[in-house]
N, C-alpha and C positions, 0 to 999 in steps of 0.2 A: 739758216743753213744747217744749225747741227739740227734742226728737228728732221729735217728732211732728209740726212744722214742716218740718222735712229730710225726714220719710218722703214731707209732701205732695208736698213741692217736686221730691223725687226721681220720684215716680210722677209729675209732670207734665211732666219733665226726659225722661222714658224715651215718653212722647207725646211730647214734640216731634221727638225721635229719629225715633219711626215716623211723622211729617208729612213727616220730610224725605225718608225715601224707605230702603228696606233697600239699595239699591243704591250708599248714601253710603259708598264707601270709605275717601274721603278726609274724617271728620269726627271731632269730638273731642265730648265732653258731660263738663263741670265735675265734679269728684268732691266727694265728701261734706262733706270739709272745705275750708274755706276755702283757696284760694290767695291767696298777697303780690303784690298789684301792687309792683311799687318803679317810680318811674317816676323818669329823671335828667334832670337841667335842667341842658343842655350848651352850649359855643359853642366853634368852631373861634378865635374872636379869643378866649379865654381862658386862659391861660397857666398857671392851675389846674386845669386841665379836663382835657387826656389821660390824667393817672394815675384817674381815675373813669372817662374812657370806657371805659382798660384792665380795670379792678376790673369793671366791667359783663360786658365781654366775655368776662371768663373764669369768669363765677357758675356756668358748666355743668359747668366742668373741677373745681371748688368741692364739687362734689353736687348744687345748685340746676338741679334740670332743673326741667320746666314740670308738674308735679305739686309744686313746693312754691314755684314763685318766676315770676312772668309780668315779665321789664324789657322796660322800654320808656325809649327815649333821642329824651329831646324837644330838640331844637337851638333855644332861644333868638335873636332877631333886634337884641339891644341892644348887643350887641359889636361891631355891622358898622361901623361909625362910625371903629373906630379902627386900622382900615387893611386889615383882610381880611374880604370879607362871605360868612360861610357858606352852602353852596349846599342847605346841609340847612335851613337857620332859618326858622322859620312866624311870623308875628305871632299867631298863634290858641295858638300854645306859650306867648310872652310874658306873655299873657291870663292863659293857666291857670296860669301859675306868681304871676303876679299874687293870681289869685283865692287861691290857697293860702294866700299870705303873711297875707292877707288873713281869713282863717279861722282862722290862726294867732298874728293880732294884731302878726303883725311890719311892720313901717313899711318893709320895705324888702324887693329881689327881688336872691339872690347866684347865682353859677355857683361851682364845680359844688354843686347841690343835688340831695338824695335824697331822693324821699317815699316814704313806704313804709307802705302802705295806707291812703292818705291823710292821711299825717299826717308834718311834715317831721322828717328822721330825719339827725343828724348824726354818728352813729356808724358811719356805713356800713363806715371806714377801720379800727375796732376790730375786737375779737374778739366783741363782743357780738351782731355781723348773726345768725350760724346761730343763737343764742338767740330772738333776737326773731322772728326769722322762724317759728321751731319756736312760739311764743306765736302767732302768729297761725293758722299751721296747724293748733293746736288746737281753735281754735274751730268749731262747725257751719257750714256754709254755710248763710246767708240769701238766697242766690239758685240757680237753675241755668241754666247757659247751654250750650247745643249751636250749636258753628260745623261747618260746612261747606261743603266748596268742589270748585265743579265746574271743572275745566281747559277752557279752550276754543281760541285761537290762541294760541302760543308768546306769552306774557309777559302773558296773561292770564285771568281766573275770573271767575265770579260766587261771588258769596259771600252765602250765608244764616246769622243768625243768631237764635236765638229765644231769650228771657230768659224766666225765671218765678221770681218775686220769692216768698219763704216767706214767708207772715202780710202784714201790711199794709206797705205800699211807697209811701207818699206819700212824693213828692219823689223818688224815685229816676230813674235814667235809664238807659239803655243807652248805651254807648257801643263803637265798634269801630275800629281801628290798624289797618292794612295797615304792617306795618316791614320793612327789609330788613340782610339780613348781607353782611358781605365786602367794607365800602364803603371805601377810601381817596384821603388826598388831601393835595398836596404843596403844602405852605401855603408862598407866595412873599411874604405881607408882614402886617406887624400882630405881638401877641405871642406867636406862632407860628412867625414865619416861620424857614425854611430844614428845617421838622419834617414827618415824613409819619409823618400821625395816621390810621389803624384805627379803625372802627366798625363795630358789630352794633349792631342792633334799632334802627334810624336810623327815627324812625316817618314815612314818608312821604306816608299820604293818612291826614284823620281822618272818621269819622262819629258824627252824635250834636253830641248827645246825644239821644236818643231817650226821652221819657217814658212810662215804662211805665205803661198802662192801669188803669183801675178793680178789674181783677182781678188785677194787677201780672202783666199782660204786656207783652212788645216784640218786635218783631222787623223784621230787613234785610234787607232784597235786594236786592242792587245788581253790577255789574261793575265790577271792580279793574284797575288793572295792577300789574303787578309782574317783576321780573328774576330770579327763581324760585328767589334764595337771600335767602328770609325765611319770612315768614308774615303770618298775622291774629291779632291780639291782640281778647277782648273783655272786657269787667267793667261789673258793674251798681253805681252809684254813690250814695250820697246826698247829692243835689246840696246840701245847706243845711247840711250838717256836712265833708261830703267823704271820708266813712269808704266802703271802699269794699266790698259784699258779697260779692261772688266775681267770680272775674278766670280766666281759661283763654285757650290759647294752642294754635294748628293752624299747623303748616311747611308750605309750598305745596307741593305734593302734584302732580308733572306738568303740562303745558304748560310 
C-alpha cells in the first residue's frame, strides 16, 4: 500500500514539475523517501547554545547533505531579557517550540533543542543521529514537494512551491523557510559576551502554514529576499501530531 501511495504522489510530484515550467533551472522535487527535518531551537543569549549551532553547521561536512537531512536554525526570542537581544529571534519561533513541548507533554521550553522530524530528539550530541536519521530515511515519503525559484534583482526571487500530500492529509499543512548561511555576530553582553558565534540555516522569513486542500494539495507564490547565501526550506506537516511528511531543500540559485 505505501508503494502505491508514493507511485501516486510521485506521478503528481512530476506534474507539478511540468506546472512549473521546463525552463525551471533552478528547482528541486522531494525524492522518494522521506527526508529529516531537524529543526534547532537556538539563542544568541544562551550560553549552551554555540556548540549545537556548531554541530548544525557542519551536518554537510558530516555526510548530511539535503537528500538525507533539511536543518533549519530557529532563534528563540526568551533569552533577550538577559542582556543581549538576538537580531535572529522571532516570537513566531518561541511559538513553535512551545507548541512542540506541548505535543510532547513537556511543561516546559529549553535552548538548545533539536527536533528531528518532529519529534524532540536529545541525542543529537551522541553517535546515534546517523542512525536515527537513516530510520527515518527509510521510510516512504507521504508527501511530494517541488520548490522553485526564479532570480530577479540582486537579493531577491520568487519562490513557488507545490505540495501533494499521498493518501488522505487531514490536518496537514504546508509550510516554507527562506534561511540563510555565513551569518556572524560578535556578542558584546549577556552569556555570550566577548564570543563571535557562526550560523548557517538562520531561518529568516516563514510562511505557512498552509493547509493543504481536499485533495491534499498546497501551494506558494510569493517574493523573498535574501542575501544569496542560503536557500528555501519546505515540508509538509501534520499539524495535530507534528510528525512531519517530507521536507526538501533548494540553495538560492542567482540574483
Amino acid at each position: 500500500m505505501r508503494a502505491v501511495k508514493w507511485m501516486a504522489a510521485a506521478a503528481l510530484a512530476g506534474a507539478s514539475g511540468a506546472a512549473l515550467g521546463a525552463a525551471d533551472a533552478c528547482a528541486a522535487t522531494s525524492p522518494a523517501h522521506t527526508v529529516a527535518l531537524v529543526e534547532l531551537f537556538t539563542s544568541e543569549g544562551c550560553s549552551s547554545c554555540p556548540p549545537a549551532d556548531e554541530w548544525m553547521r557542519r551536518l554537510p561536512e558530516a555526510g548530511f547533505d539535503a537528500t538525507r537531512v533539511v536543518p533549519l536554525s530557529l532563534h528563540v526570542d526568551y533569552w533577550d531579557y538577559i542582556g543581549w537581544r538576538d537580531r535572529f529571534a522571532l516570537a513566531r519561533f518561541t511559538e513553535r517550540q512551545r507548541r512542540y513541548s506541548s505535543l510532547s507533554g513537556l511543561r516546559f521550553v529549553y535552548t538548545p533543542q533539536v527536533v528531528l522530524a518532529g519529534r524532540d530528539y536529545r541525542a543529537w550530541h551522541g553517535g546515534g543521529f546517523g542512525r536515527d536519521v537513516r530510520a527515518v530515511n527509510a521510510r516512504a515519503a507521504r508527501a511530494a514537494i517541488t520548490v522553485a525559484l526564479d532570480p530577479l534583482a540582486a537579493g531577491a526571487s520568487n519562490v513557488r512551491v507545490q505540495a501533494q500530500a499521498a493518501g488522505r492529509a487531514d490536518g496537514a499543512a504546508l509550510h516554507v523557510a527562506v534561511y540563510e548561511n555565513g551569518l556572524t555576530s560578535e556578542v558584546k553582553s549577556g552569556e555570550n559576551r566577548g564570543a563571535t558565534l557562526r550560523h548557517d540555516y538562520v531561518v529568516r522569513e516563514w510562511i505557512g502554514p498552509v493547509a493543504l486542500d481536499g485533495a491534499g494539495r498546497a501551494e506558494v507564490a510569493q517574493r523573498i529576499a535574501h542575501g544569496g547565501r542560503g536557500g528555501v526550506a519546505a515540508f509538509v506537516q501534520d499539524e495535530r501530531s507534528g510528525e512531519v511528511l517530507q521536507a526538501t531543500a533548494l540553495a538560492h540559485c542567482g540574483g
